[in-house]
MARMAR-122152 format. One record per atom (N, C-alpha, C, O): residue in one letter; y, x, z. Coordinates in steps of 0.05 Angstrom, whole numbers, plus 5000, padded with zeros to 4 digits. Layout:
BEGIN
aYXZ;...
This chain:
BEGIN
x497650135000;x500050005000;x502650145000;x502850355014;x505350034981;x507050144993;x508450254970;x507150364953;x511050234968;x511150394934;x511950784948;x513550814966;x510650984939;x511151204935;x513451294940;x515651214934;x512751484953;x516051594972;x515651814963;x513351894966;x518052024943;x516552314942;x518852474969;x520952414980;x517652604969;x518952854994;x520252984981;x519552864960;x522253174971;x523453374965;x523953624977;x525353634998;x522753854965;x522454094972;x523854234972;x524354314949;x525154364990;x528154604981;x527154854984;x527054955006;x525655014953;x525855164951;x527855404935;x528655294914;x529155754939;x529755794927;x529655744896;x527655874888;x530555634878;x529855674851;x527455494848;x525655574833;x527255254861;x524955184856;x525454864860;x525754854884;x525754514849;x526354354857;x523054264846;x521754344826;x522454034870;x520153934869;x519553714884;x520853684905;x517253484877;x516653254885;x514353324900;x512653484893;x514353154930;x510953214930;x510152904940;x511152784959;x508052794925;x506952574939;x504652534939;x502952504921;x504652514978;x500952464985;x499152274969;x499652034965;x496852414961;x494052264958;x492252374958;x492152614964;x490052194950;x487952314951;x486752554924;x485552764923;x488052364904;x488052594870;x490052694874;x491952534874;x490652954877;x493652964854;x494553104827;x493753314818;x496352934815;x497052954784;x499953174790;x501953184805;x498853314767;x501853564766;x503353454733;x502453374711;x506353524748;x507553484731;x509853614719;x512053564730;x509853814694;x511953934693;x514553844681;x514053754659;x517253844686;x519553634675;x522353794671;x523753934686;x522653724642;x525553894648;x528553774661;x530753734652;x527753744678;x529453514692;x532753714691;x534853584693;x532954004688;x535354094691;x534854264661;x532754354651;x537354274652;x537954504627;x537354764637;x536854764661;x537255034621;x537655304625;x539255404635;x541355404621;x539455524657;x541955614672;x542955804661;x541655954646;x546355854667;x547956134656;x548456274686;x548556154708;x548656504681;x550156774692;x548356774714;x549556754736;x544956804716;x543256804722;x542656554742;x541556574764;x543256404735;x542156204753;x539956094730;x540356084706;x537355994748;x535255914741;x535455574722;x534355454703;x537655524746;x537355214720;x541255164717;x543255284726;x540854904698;x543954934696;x543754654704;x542854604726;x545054354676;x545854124681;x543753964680;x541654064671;x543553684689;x541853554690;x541053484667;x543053484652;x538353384651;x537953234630;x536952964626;x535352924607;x537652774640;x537352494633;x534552444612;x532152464617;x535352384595;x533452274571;x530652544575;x528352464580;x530952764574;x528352874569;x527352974600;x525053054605;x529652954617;x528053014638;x527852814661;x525452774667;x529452674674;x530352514690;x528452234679;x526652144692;x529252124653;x527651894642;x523751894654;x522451774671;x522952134629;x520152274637;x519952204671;x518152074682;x521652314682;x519852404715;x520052114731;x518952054753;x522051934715;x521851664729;x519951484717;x519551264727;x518551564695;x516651444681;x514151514693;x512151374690;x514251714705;x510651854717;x510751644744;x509451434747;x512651784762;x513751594787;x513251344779;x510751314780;x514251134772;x513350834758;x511050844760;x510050694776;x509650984747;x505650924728;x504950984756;x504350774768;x504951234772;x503751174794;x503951014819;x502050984835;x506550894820;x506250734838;x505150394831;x504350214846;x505550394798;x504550164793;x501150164795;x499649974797;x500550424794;x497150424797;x496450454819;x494350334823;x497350584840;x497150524870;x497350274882;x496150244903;x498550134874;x500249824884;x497249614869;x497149394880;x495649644854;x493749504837;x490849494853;x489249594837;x490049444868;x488449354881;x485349434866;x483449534878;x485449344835;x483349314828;x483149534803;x481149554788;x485649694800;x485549914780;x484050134793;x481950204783;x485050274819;x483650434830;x483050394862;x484350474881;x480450234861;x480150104899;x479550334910;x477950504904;x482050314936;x481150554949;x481250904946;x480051094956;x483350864924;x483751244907;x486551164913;x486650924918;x489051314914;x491451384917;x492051684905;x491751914912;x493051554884;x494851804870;x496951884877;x498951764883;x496252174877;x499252314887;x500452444864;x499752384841;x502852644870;x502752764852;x505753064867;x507553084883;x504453204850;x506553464850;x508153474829;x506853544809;x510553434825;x511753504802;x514253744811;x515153724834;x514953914798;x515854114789;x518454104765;x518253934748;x520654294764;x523154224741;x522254574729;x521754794739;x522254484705;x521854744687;x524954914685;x524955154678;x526854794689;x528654784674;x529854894650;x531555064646;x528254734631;x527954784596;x527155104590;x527355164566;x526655224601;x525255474601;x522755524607;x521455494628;x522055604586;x518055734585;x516555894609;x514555874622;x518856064605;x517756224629;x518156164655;x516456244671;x520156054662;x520455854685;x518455614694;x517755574717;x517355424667;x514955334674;x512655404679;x511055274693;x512055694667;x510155794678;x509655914710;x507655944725;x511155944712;x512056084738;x511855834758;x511055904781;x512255614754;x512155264764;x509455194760;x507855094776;x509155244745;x505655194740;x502555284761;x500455194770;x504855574758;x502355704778;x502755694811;x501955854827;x504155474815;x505855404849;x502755234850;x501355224871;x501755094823;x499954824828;x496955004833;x495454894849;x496255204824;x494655434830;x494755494862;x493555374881;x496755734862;x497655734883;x496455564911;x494955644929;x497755304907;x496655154916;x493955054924;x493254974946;x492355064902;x489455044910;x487355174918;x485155084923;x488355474920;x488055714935;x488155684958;x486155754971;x490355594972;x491355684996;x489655365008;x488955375032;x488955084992;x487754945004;x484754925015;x483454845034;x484355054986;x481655174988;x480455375008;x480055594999;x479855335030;x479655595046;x475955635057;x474855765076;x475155515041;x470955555045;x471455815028;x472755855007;x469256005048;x469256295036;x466256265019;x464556105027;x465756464988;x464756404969;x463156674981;x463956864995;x460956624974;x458556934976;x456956924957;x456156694950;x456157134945;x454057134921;x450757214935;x450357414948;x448957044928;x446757144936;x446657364926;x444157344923;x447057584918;x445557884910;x447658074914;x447758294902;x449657974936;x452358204942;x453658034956;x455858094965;
């Protein structure tokens, strides 16, 4: 129940959604332009970024809120701002890595070493 609350994360150089569930869906968005005189992002982008990340937000809370689309699953989601830069999304990308590393914490042994 409940429509989706995302949290907002203040990291350096880093703006991001986080919302609890049980899946979660990553999402990368250019929600800000390319920044000048080294800053990582610049102006906001409406239509390709802002539109998009209110459109993911929507779908999941409309499939959370559905009783009979997924009984009992709650989608979350991480989303991430590229800001229109490649290498900046990559760098956003691997936060969702990152992440499943540090959740992951059962230690792995090989039978023969």
């Amino acid at each position: 129940g409940g429509a989706a609350k995302p949290k907002g994360q203040g990291y350096p150089h880093m703006n991001s959604i986080r919302i609890d569930g049980d899946i979660t869906l990553g999402g990368l968005f250019p929600v800000h332009g390319r920044g000048t005189e080294g800053k990582a992002c610049g102006e906001l982008k409406k239509e390709k970024g802002i539109h998009r990340l209110e459109a993911m937000l929507f779908a999941l809370d409309r499939i959370n809120n559905d009783p009979d689309l997924l009984p009992n699953i709650t989608l979350g989601a991480r989303i991430l701002d590229t800001c229109s830069r490649d290498t900046h999304a990559l760098e956003q990308s691997l936060t969702f890595v990152q992440a499943l590393i540090e959740k992951d914490s059962t230690e792995v042994r090989c039978v023969n070493g």
